[in-house]
C-alpha positions in Angstrom: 10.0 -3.9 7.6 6.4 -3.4 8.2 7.0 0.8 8.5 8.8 0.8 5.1 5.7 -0.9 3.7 3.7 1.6 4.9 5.8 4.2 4.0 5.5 3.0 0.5 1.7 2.8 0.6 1.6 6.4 1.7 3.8 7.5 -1.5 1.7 5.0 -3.9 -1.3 7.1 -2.1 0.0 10.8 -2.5 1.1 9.7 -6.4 -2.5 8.2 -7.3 -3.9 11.8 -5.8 -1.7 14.2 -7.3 -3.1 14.5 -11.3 -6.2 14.9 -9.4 -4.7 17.4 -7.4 -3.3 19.2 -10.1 -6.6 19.6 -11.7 -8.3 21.0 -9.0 -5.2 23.9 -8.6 -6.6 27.8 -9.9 -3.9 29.7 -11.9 -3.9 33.0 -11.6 -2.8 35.1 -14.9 -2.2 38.7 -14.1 -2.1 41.1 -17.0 0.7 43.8 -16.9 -0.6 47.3 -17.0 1.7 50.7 -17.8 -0.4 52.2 -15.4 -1.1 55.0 -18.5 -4.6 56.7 -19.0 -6.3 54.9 -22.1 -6.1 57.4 -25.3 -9.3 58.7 -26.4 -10.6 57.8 -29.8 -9.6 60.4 -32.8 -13.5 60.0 -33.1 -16.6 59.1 -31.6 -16.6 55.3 -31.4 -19.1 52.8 -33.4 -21.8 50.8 -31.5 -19.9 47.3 -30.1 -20.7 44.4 -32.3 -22.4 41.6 -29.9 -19.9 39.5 -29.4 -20.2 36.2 -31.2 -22.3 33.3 -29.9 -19.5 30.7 -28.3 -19.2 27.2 -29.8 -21.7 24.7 -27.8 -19.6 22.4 -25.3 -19.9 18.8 -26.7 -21.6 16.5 -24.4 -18.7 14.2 -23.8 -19.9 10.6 -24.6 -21.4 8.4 -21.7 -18.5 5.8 -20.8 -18.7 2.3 -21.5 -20.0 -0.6 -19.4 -17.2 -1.9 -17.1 -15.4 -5.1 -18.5 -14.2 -7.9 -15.9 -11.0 -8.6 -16.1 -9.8 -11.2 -18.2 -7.1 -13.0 -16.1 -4.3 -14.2 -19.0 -3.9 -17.8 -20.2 -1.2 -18.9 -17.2 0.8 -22.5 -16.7 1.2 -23.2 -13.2 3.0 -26.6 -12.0 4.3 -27.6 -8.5 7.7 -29.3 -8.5 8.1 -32.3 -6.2 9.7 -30.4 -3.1 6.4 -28.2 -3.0 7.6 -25.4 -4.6 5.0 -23.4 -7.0 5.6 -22.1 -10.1 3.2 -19.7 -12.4 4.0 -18.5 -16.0 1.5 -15.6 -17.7 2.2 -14.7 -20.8 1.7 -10.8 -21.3 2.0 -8.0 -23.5 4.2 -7.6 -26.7 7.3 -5.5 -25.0 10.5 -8.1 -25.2 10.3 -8.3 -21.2 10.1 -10.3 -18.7 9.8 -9.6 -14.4 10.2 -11.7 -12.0 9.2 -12.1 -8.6 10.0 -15.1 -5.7 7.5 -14.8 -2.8 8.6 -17.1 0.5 6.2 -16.5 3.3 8.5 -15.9 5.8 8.8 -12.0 6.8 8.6 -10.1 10.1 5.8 -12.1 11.4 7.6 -15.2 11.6 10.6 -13.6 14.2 10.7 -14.4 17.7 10.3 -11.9 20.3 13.6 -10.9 20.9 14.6 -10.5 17.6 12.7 -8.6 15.7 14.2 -7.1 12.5 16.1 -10.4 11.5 14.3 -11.0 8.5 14.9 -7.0 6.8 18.8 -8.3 7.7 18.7 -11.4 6.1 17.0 -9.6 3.2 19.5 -7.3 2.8 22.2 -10.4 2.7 20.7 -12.4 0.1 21.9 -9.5 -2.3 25.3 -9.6 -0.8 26.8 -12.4 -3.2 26.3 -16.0 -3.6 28.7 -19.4 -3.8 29.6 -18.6 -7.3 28.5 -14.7 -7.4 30.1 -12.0 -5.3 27.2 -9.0 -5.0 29.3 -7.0 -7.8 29.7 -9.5 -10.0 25.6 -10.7 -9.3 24.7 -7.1 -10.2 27.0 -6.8 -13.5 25.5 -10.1 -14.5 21.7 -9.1 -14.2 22.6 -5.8 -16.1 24.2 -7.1 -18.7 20.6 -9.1 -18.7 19.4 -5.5 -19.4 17.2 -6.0 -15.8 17.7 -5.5 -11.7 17.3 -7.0 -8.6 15.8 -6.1 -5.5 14.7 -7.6 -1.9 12.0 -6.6 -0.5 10.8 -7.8 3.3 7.4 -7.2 4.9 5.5 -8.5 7.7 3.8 -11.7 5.8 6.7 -12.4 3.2 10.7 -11.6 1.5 9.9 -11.0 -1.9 12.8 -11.2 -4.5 11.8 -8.9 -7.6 14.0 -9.2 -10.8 13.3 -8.1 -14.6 15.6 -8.8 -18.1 15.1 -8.6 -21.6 12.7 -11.8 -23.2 16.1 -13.9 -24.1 17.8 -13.9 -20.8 14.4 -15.5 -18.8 15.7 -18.9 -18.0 19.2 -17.5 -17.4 17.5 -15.0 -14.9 15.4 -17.9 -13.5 18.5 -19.9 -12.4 20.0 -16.0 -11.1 17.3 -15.9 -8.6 17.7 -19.4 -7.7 21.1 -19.2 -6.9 19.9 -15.9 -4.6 17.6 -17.8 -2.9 19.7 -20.8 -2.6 22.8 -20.1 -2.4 23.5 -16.8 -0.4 27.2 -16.4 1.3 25.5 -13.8 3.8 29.0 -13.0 4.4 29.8 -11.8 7.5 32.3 -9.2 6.5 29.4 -7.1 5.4 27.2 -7.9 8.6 28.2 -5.0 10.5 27.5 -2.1 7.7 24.0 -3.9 6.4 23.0 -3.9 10.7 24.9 -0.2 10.8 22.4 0.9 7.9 19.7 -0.9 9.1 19.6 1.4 12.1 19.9 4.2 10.4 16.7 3.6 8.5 14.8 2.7 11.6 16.0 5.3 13.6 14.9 7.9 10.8 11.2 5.9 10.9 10.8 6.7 14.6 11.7 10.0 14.3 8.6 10.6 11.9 5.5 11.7 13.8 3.1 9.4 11.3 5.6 6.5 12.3 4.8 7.1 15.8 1.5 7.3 15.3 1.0 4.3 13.4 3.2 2.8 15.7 0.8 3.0 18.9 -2.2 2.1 16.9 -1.2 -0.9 15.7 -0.3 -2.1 19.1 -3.6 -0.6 20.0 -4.7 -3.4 17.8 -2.9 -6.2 17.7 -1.3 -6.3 21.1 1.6 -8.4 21.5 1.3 -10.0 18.0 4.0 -9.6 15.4 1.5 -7.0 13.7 1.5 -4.7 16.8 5.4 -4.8 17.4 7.1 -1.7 17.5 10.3 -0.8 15.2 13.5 -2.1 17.1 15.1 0.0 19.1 19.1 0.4 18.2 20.1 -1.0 21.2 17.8 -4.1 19.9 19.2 -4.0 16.2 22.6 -3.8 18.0 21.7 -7.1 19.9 21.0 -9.2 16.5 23.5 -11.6 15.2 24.7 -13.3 12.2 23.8 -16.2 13.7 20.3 -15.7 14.2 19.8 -14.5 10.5 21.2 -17.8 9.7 19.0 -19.6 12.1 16.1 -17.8 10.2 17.0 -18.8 7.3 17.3 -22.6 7.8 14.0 -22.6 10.1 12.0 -20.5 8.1 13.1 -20.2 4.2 11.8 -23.9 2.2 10.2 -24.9 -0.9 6.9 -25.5 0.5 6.8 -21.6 1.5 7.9 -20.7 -2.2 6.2 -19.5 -5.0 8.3 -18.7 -8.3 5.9 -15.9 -10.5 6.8 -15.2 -13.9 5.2 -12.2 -16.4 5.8 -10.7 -19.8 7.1 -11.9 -23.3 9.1 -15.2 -22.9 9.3 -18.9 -24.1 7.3 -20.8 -21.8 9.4 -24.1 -22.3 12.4 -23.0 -21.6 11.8 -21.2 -18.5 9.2 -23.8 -17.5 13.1 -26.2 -17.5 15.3 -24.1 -15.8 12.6 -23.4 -13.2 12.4 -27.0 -12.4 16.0 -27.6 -13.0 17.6 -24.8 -10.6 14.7 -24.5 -7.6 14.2 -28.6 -7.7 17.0 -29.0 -5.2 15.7 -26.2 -2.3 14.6 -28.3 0.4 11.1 -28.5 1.3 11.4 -26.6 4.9 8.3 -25.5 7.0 4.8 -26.1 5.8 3.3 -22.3 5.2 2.0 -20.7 8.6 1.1 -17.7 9.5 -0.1 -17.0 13.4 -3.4 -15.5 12.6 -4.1 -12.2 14.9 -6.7 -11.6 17.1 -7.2 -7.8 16.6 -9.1 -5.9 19.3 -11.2 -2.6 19.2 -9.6 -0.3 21.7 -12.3 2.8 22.0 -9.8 4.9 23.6 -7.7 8.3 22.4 -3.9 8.8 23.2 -1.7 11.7 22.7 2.1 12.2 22.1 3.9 14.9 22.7 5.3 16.8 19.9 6.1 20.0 21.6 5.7 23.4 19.1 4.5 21.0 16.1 2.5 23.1 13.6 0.5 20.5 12.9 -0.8 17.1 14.5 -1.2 13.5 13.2 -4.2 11.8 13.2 -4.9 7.9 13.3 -8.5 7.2 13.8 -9.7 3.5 12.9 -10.7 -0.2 14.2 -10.4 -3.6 12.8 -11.4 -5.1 10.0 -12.2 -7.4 7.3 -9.5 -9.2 5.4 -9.7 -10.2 1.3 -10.9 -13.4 1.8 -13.7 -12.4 3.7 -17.0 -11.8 1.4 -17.9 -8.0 2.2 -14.5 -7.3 1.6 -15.6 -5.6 -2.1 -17.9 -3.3 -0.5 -15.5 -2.5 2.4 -13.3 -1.3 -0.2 -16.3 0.5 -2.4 -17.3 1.9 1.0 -13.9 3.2 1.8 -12.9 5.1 -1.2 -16.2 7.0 -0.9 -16.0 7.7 2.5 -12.1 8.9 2.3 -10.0 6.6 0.2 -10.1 8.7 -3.0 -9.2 12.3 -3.9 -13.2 12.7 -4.2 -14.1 11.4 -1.1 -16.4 12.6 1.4 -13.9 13.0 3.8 -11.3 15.0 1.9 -13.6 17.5 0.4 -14.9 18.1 4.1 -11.4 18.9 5.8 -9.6 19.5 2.8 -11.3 21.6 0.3 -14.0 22.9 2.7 -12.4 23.6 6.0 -8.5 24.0 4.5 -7.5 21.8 8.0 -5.0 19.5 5.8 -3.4 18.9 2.6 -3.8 15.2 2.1 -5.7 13.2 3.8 -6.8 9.8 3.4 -8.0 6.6 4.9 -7.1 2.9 3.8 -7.8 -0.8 4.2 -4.2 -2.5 5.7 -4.6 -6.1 5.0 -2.9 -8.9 6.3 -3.6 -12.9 6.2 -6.8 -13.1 7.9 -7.1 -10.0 9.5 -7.2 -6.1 8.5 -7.9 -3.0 9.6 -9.5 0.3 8.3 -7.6 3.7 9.0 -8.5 7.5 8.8 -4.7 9.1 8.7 -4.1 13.0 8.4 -2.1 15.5 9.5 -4.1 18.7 10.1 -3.3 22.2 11.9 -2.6 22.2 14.9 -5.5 24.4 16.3 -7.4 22.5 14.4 -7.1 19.4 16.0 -10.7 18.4 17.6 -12.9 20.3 14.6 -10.5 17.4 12.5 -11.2 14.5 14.6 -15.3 16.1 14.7 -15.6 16.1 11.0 -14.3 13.0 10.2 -16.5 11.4 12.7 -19.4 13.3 11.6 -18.7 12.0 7.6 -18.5 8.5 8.8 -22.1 8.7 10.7 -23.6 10.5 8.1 -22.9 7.6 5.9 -24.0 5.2 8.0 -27.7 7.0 8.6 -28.0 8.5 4.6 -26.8 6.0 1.5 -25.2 7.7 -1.1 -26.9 8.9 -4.0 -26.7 6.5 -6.9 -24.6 9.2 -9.1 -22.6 9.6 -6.2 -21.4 5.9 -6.0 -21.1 5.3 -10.0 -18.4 7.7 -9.9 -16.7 6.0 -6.8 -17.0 2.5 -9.1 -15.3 3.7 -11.8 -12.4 4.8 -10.7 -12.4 1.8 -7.8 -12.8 -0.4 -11.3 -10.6 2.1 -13.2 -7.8 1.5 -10.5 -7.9 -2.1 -10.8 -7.9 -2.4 -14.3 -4.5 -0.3 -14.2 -3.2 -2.1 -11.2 -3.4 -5.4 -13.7 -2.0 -3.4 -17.4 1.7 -4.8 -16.9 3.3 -8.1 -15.7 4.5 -6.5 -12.5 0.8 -5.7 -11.7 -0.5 -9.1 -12.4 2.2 -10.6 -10.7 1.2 -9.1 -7.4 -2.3 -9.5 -8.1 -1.7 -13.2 -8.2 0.7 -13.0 -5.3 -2.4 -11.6 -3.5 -4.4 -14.8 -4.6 -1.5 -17.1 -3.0 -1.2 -15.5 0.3 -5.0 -15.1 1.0 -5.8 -18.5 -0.8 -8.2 -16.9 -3.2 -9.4 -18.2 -6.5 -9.2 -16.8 -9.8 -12.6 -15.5 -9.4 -11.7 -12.8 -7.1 -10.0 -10.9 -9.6 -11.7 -12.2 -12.6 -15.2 -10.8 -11.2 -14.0 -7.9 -9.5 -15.3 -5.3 -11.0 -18.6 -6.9 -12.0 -18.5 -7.3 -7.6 -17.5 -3.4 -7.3 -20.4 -2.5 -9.5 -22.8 -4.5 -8.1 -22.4 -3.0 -4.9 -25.7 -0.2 -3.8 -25.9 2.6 -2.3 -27.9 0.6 0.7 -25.0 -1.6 1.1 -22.7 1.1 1.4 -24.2 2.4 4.7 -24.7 -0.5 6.0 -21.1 -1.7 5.5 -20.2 1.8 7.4 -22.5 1.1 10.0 -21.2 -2.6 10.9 -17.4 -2.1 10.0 -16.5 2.0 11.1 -18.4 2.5 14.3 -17.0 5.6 15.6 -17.6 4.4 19.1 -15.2 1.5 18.5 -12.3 3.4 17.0 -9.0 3.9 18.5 -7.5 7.4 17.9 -3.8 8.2 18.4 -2.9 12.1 17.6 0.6 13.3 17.6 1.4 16.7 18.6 1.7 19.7 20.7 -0.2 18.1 24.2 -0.3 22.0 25.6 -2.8 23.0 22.5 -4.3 19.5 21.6 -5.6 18.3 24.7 -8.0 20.9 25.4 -9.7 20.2 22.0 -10.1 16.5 22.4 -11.4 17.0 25.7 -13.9 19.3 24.2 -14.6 17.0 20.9 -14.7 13.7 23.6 -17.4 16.0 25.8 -19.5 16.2 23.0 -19.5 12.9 22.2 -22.9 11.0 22.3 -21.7 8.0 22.4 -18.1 7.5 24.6 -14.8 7.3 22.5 
């Protein structure tokens, strides 16, 4: 579900910021005193020595000049029901990981029945024809790997890993997943029962709400701007329609079949084609494509006696296929994507309104959007909302200094190169390629793109693609001590919000 993918970002967020977080933290060391005068010397004390000149700090070495990424030597093939298939050998560790990407995820539910796919997610671990889910999860074990199903808005992704020697066994496990799945309805009831449980904990969560009403804000009555269903909605689903969903939805054609580590290519390149050559083609890939909106407008909810309120502030924006979408990104973790950004040091380190804020770029297939998030005292409210706006329009009239953005690039570069250091990485990276129909350029010149971006560039891609004016702002909290203060902040305003 789309909030759990959010969710996640949020935690991959918070985990990327806290070594810097940790550096930035002052111990205190108290020294424990008897609270005894000092004893006076027997006799009259000698001149102090001057104390000894300190060693010299070594100047730490200039770092080296950022290396593309070198994309390993991959074997892609397409077998003759559409399905496609890509093999990267990586790394020395006997490993392998898996992953099964169908395009067919919460954007491809009808109206009424939202929350299908996560259920038919949930299923496909529930067993197979041959496999019941115990004896599937004993057998990838023994495999010395797991399992899981992941669905989001665009996709059901079927991750798996095992030891080098079990790949083309595991190839044929996730086959028979995909292929094969009982979705037994003896376990329909307790997968929708905890289902709802998950969902009703998301709404309960202020930054859920939040989110909620700004991407509806958004993307209207697209699948992008749906809210989570309600329980009497979840209660409403049926086995039935999962199955529909399935047949209309799931096909070779929507398929791809990723494969990363230490394996023989051969082998798995045969039980690939031998265990996924049977899936039916099904649909051609489609995705409705969203026409996102600005919506200049503020809205409040209620959270009576919160201490603190959450903030949404943001707009539409540019996807990864489109060509300023490098220095969106450059532009974003200097304005407040990074523990250094501008944005952070402003409310967080300066000011003491929040703990963690942070903005991000949500991407979907042709379409995005850009996103200030924080939750900020209460009282504080309106100077939040008033220094976040003021960051974003004094990047758009100053560029950054040249010192200031080289640090940006390398850890923007830094990031990637990490994103891409184990097969998981580089099998989501190549995912991403997929989806968006990129090429192999896009990750192969990526950081030769990130560091060619200038400090010019960066205002202006804050001036055409985070225009205060045309941001919608949703703040959750108490209404009785919040609305006051965006009244005030919205009074002085140049430009109406």
């Amino acid at each position: 579900m789309k909030i759990l993918v959010n969710g996640l970002l949020c935690v991959a967020l918070a985990s990327a910021a806290a070594p810097a977080a940790l550096a930035q933290t002052k111990v205190k060391v108290k020294t424990k005193t008897t609270g005894a005068a000092p004893a006076k010397p027997a006799v009259a004390a000698t001149p102090a020595a001057a104390p000894a000149p300190s060693t010299p700090r070594e100047t730490p070495p200039a770092g080296g000049t950022p290396r593309d990424f070198k994309l390993p030597a991959k074997e892609e093939f397409t077998l003759s029901n559409g399905l496609k298939a890509k093999l990267v050998p990586y790394g020395q560790v006997p490993k392998v990981t898996m992953m099964v990407a169908i395009q067919a995820g919460n954007v491809h539910e009808e109206a009424g029945q939202v929350g299908v796919a996560d259920l038919l997610g949930k299923l496909l671990s529930e067993g197979t024809a041959t496999l019941s889910a115990q004896q599937l999860a004993d057998k990838v074990a023994r495999m010395g790997g797991d399992l899981s199903v992941s669905v989001g808005m665009d996709q059901t992704q079927i991750y798996a890993s095992c030891l080098s020697e079990f790949a083309p066994e595991l190839s044929a496990v996730l086959a028979d997943v995909v292929l094969h799945p009982t979705l037994p309805e003896s376990e329909f009831a307790r997968v929708k029962a905890d289902f709802k449980r998950q969902m009703a904990l998301a709404r309960a969560q202020p930054g859920t709400q939040a989110r909620q009403k700004f991407t509806a804000a958004l993307y209207g009555t697209h699948p992008y701007g749906r809210p989570i269903p309600s329980d009497a909605e979840i209660d409403a689903l049926t086995l039935a329609q999962v199955k529909n969903f399935y047949q209309t939805q799931f096909g070779a054609q929507r398929t791809a079949v990723f494969v990363a580590g230490k394996f023989d290519n051969a082998a798995v390149r045969e039980a690939i084609t031998k265990a996924w050559v049977s899936m039916p083609k099904g649909p051609a890939p489609h995705i409705e494509i969203a026409k996102s909106q600005t919506r200049p407008d503020i809205t409040t909810l209620d959270r009576p006696n919160a201490p603190q309120s959450t903030i949404i502030i943001g707009l539409p924006t540019v996807d990864p296929s489109h060509p300023d979408f490098i220095r969106t990104r450059v532009m974003n973790s200097l304005l407040g994507g990074s523990f250094g950004s501008r944005i952070t040091r402003n409310i967080r380190e300066d000011k003491g309104y929040t703990y963690s804020p942070y903005s991000y770029l949500e991407t979907h297939y042709r379409t995005g959007n850009w996103s200030q998030n924080a939750d900020v005292t209460t009282q504080e409210t309106g100077n939040s909302l008033k220094e976040i706006v003021y960051e974003i329009e004094r990047l758009q009239k100053t560029p950054p200094t040249a010192e200031e953005l080289k640090g940006i690039q390398n850890y923007e570069s830094g990031m990637f190169v990490l994103r891409n250091s184990t097969p998981g990485g580089i099998i989501g990276q190549l995912n991403t390629l997929e989806l968006h129909g990129l090429p192999d350029s896009y990750l192969t010149e990526q950081v030769k793109n990130i560091n060619a971006v200038t400090p010019q560039q960066v205002s202006e891609t804050a001036r055409k693609y985070v225009r205060p004016e045309a941001m919608t702002i949703v703040v959750v909290g108490d209404k009785k001590i919040i609305d006051p203060q965006i009244k005030k902040f919205q009074a002085s305003r140049k430009k109406a919000l």
